[in-house]
C-alpha positions in Angstrom: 8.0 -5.9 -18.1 6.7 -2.6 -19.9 9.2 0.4 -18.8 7.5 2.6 -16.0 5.5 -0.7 -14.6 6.9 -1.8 -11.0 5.0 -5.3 -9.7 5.9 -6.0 -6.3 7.0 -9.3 -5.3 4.5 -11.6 -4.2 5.9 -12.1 -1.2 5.5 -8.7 0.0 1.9 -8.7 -0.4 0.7 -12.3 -0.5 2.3 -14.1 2.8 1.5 -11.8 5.2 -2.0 -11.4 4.1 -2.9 -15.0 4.0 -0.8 -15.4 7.5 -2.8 -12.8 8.6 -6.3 -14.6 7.5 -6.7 -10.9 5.4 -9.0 -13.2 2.4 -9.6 -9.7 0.8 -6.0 -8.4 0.7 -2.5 -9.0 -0.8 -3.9 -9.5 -4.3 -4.9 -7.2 -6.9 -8.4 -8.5 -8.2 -11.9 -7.5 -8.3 -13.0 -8.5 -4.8 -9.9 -7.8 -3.0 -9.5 -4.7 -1.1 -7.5 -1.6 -2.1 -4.9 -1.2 0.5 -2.0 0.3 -1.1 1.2 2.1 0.7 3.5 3.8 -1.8 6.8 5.0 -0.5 9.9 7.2 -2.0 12.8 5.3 -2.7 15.8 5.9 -0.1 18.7 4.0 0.1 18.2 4.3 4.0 15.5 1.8 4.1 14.4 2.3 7.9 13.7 6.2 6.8 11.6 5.2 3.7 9.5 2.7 5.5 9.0 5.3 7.9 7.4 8.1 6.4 5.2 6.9 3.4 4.5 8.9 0.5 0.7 8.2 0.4 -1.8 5.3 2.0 -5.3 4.1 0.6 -7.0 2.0 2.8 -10.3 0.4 0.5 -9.1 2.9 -2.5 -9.8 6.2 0.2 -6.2 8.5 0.6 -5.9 8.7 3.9 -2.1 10.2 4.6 0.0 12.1 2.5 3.8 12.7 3.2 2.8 11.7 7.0 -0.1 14.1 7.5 -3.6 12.2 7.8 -6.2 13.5 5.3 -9.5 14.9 6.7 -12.5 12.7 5.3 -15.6 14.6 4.3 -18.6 13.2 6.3 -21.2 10.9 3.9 
């Protein structure tokens, strides 16, 4: 794998997608949705998971370091 490329494992993305019926999620492709979490890395896992770094939902920011982002109205 090319230095500075992470892939998660499937299994993070995949399973609970397609347990969840989610069609459009845990892929990356053309028609699937961009729902992406990133998080810091902590060695204290439960404070990592809990405060996320940024969150796209369809490819829109919507938090930042835990603080929601105000959406312009279309």
């Amino acid at each position: 794998m090319p230095r500075g490329r992470w892939r998660s494992p499937p299994t993070t993305r995949t399973a609970p997608a397609r347990i969840a019926g989610l069609a459009h999620n845990g892929h990356r492709s053309p028609e699937a949705d961009a729902d992406v979490t990133l998080y810091r890395p902590d060695r204290d896992l439960a404070r990592m998971f809990a405060l996320p770094a940024k969150v796209f939902k369809a490819g829109v920011l919507l938090a930042e370091n835990g603080q929601g982002i105000t959406l312009a109205a279309t």
